[in-house]
Structure formats: C-alpha cells, structure tokens
N, C-alpha and C positions, 0 to 999 in steps of 0.2 A: 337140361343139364347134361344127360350123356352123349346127345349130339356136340355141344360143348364140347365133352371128355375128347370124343373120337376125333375130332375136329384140330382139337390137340395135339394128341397122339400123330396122327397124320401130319399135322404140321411139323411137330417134333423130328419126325422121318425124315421130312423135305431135306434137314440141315446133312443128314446121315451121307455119306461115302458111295462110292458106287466103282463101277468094274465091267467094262464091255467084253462082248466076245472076240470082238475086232481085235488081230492081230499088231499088237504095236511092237515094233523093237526098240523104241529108243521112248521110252513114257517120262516125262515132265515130273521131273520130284520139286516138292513145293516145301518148305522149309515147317519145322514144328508150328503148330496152331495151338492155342491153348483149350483146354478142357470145356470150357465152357460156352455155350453158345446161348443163341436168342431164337426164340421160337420163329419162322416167317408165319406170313397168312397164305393161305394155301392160292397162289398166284405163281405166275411165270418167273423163275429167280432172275435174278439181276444178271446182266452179263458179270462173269466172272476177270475182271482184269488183272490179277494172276496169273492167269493161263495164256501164254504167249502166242501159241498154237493149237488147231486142232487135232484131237488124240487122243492118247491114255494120260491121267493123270494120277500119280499119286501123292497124297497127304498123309504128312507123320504126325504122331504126338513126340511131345519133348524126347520122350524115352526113348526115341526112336521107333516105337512099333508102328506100323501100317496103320493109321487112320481110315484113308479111305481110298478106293481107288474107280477114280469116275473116267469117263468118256466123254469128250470138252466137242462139242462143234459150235462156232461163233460164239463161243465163251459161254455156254451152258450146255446143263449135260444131257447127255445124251444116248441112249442105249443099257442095259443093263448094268446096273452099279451096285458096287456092295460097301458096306461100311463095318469097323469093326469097334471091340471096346478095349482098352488100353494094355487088354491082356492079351490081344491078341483072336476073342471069339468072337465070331460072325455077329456083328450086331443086325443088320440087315440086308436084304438082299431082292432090289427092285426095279424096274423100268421106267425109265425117261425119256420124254419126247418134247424136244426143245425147249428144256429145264422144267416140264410137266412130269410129275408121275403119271404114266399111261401106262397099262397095266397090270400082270401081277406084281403085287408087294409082300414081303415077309417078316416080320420083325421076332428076333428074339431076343430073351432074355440072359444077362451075361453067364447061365450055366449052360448056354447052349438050345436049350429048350424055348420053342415059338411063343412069342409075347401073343402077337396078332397075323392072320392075313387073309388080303383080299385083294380086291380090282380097282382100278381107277383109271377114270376116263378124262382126261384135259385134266387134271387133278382134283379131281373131285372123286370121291369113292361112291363105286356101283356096286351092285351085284350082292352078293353075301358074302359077311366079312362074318370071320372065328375069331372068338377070345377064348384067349387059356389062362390058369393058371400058372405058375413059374413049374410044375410039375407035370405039364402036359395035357393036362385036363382041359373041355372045353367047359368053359363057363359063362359063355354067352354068344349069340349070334344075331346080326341084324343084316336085315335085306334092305337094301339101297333102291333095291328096284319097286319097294312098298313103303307106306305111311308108318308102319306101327314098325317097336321093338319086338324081336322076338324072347320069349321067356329061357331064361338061361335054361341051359342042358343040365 
C-alpha cells in the first residue's frame, strides 16, 4: 500500500512542469491547459506533439500563470524542469532524461514547504526519499536502496 502511495506521488510528479538551465531566448508558449490531469505509469512520456521544436517550453493555466516550464528534445523533456501551482508557487522542481525523471526530484506543498524529495534513476526512485509534513517536518523516510520501510522520524 505505501509503495502504491509513492508510486503515486511519483507518477503524479511525472505530469508536473519543468525548466532547464539551458539558455533559450525565444521558449515556445503553449496555450492554457486545464487543471486537471491523469495520473501516467511511471514510463517514458509519450512524445509530446505540441512542441514544434527543441527547447524551452512554456505552459500556462487559463489565468495565465506559468504552469510549467520544461525543456523539449525530440518532443520529451529533458533536463531540469519546474512546475508550478495556479498561484504561482513552485510546485516542483526535477530532472529528466529523455522524458525519464533521472535524478534529483523536489516536490512541495502549495505554502511553499517540501511535500517529498529524492532520486530517480530511469524513473524509478533510488536512494532515500523524505516525507514532510505541509509544515516541514519529516515524517517519514524510505530507502530505495533496501527492502524495508524506514519508521517515520
């Protein structure tokens, strides 16, 4: 069941925004997307046929705020990406390697404060991942690199 959760959560991410350090002057704005999305399986994304080119891309909500802003090679993304929430705070902020999270990954909560983060390899999570509570606390950690749960902090 909390492999499930994380499993989740992770997938959840995959849909999230992103933002390279790569210099773009001229980034790809994609027209509003709506609020809600569909979880994927944690797999290589689909090429994205949106994306005309490779680069910066950025995605708005209706409102106009910054959705997300990813970095597109052969229509998946690629290199460090952030995504945000409708108000404008950093929802997440992670790496991708040819529409894999590889990587550190970040995710917070919409007061700004870290939800989860950890590593992922082909997109699969390694390594030790922290859970927090919405107040910054940890409240649980598991190693990727072992069999068991670790008992919350």
């Amino acid at each position: 069941m909390k492999k499930t959760a994380l499993v989740l959560l992770v997938s959840t991410y995959l849909l999230n925004g992103c933002h390279s350090n790569t210099p773009s002057n001229n980034p790809t704005v994609i027209a509003p997307v709506a609020d809600t999305a569909k979880i994927p399986a944690v797999r290589p994304q689909p090429i994205d046929t949106s994306v005309k080119k490779d680069g910066e891309v950025i995605r708005k909500y209706a409102n106009g705020v910054i959705k997300e802003k990813s970095n597109y090679l052969s229509g998946r993304r690629q290199g460090e990406c952030q995504s945000f929430y409708p108000n404008g705070t950093l929802e997440s902020d992670d790496f991708f390697t040819g529409g894999l999270l590889n990587g550190a990954t970040t995710v917070y909560y919409d007061n700004g404060q870290k939800r989860y983060e950890g590593t992922c390899t082909k997109g699969k999570p390694t390594g030790l991942w922290k859970f927090y509570d919405n107040s910054g606390k940890i409240i649980r950690t598991k190693d990727y690199g072992k069999t068991t749960n670790n008992p919350a902090m």
